[in-house]
N, C-alpha and C positions, 0 to 999 in steps of 0.2 A: 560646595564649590560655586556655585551659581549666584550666594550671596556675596561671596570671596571677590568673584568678578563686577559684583554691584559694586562693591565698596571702589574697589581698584579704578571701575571706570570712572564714578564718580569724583574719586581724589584725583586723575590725569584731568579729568575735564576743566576740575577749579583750579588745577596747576597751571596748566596749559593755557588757562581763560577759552576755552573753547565751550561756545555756547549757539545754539543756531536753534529756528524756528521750524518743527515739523509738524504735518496735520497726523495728528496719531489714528484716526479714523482707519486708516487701512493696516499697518501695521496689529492693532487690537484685533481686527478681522483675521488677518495673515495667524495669529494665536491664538485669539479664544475663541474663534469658530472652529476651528479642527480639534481643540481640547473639549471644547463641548461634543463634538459629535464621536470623537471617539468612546468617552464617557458614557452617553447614551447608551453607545453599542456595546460598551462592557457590562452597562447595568443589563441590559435586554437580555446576553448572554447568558448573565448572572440570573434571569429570570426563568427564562426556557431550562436550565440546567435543573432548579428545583423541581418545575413543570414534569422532565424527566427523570428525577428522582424520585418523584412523590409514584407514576406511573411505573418504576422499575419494583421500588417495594409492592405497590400493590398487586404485580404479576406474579412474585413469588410467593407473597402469602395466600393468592388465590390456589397456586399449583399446588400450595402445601393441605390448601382446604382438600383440596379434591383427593391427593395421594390418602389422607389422611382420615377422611371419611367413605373412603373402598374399602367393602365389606371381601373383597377378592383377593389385596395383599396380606401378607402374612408381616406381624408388628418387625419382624427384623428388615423386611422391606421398606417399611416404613422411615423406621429409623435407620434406616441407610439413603432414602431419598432425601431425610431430613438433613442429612450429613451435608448432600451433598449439594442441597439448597442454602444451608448456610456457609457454607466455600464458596458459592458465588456469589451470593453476599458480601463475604468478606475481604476473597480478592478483586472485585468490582473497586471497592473502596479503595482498595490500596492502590490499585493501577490510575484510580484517579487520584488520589494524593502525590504519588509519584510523578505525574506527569512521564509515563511511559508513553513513546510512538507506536510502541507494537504490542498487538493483542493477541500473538501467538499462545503466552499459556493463559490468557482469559477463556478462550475462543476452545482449548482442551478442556477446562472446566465446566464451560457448558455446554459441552458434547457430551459430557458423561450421564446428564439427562434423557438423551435421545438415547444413549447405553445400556441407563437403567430400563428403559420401556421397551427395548429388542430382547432384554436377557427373561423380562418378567412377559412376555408378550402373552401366553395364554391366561395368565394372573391379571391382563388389564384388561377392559371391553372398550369397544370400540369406541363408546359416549366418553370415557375417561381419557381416550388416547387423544379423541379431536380436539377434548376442551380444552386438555394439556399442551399442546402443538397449538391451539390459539392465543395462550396467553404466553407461552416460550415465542411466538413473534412479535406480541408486542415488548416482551422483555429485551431480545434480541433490537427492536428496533429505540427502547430506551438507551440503551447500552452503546451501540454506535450513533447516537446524536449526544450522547455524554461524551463518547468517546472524540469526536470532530469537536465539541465547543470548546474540550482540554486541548485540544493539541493547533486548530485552526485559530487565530485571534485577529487582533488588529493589525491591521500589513504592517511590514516591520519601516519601510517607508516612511509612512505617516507621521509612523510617533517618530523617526527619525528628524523629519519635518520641523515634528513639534521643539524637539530638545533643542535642536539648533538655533532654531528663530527663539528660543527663550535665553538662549547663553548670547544672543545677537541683538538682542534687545537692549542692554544695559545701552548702546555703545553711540544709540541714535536718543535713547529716553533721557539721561543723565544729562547730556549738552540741552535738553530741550528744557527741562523741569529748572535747571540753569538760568536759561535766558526768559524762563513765563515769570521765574521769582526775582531774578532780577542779580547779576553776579555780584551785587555789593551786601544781598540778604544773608541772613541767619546759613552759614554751610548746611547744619544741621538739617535743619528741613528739606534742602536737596536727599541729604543721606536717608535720611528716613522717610521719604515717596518712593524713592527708587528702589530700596533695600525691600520696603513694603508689598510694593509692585512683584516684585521678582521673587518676593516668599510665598505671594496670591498665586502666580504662575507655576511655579514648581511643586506647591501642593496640589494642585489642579494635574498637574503629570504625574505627583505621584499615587493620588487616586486612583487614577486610569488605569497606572501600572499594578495597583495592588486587586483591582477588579481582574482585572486579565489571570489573574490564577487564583478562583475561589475555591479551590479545592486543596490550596497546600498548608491550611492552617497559619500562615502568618498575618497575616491581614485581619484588622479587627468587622470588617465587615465577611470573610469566609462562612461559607456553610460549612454546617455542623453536620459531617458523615457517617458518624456515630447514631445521630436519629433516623439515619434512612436504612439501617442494617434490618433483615427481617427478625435477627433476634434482640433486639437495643433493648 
């Protein structure tokens, strides 16, 4: 669409003879300062997100160390801990693939932990119960800063900002790139600065917009959720 409008402006401008001198200096700012800094902030996202992926697996395979080497539960204990350390695993990942707002039944999944340790309570000593309850908070606070970077992002503002001044661009750059080459030059060359420009632009939006949800698998730069599972 956006190159649709390049073209269009461009052919009214050489119709019309409509050619006029701007300093693009603020304009380029009015665009590619806010698409860089959006960027940024998607990449950052994108960074704290693994930061807390990498810290949610390692809470779970900790709790699994420790269930797993008490000499006090009994092996079907075990392997019902294990059950139910790989369901929150597994629905962790989906609710971030999903892009879910609500974390009603993540939030019943790992309660069934604190379940498991009420039901076996004289089966677990007190060393097992504290360490277990230290790494279920840092798991607990992997999982709500996963949960805020899927669902919090770029104000919807900004990028709105952005789309507009890039669909608003053709309409002052085409009469300009016009009257620097000169109305009686090559069309061509008008066509292909401005067409160029405006493809630089909307690639640059549509990065932004494909960082902004690294968790839904379409995007060639997405994390891979599959390696953060404590069973993968």
């Amino acid at each position: 669409m956006v190159l649709i409008v390049s073209i269009v402006t461009t052919y009214l401008a050489f119709s019309f003879n409509i050619n006029f001198y701007v300093d693009l200096t603020m304009l380029s700012i009015a665009i590619i300062f806010p698409l860089v800094f959006t960027i940024r902030g998607s990449f950052k996202r994108r960074e704290k997100a693994l930061n807390h992926l990498s810290k949610f697996r390692s809470a779970l395979k900790t709790v699994h160390y420790f269930v797993m080497s008490s000499p006090e539960l009994s092996e079907e204990s075990k392997v019902e801990m294990t059950g139910i350390l790989i369901n929150i695993s597994n629905q962790t990942m989906d609710h971030l693939q999903k892009n879910d707002d609500s974390t009603k039944d993540l939030d019943e999944i790992i309660d069934k932990v604190l379940t498991f340790i009420v039901k076996n309570d004289l089966n677990i000593s007190k060393n097992l119960k504290d360490r277990t309850f230290r790494f279920m908070k840092d798991l607990h606070e992997s999982i709500e800063n996963l949960h805020a970077i899927n669902t919090h992002r770029t104000p919807i503002s900004l990028k709105a900002y952005c789309l507009i001044f890039i669909y608003i661009f053709p309409l002052i750059y085409a009469p300009t790139i016009i009257f620097e080459i000169g109305p009686e030059s090559n069309s061509g060359i008008a066509y292909f600065i401005v067409i160029l420009t405006e493809f630089i632009l909307i690639s640059l939006y549509n990065i932004q917009d494909q960082l902004e949800y690294p968790f839904d698998n379409i995007g060639l730069d997405d994390i891979n959720l599959d390696a953060f599972k404590i069973d993968r």
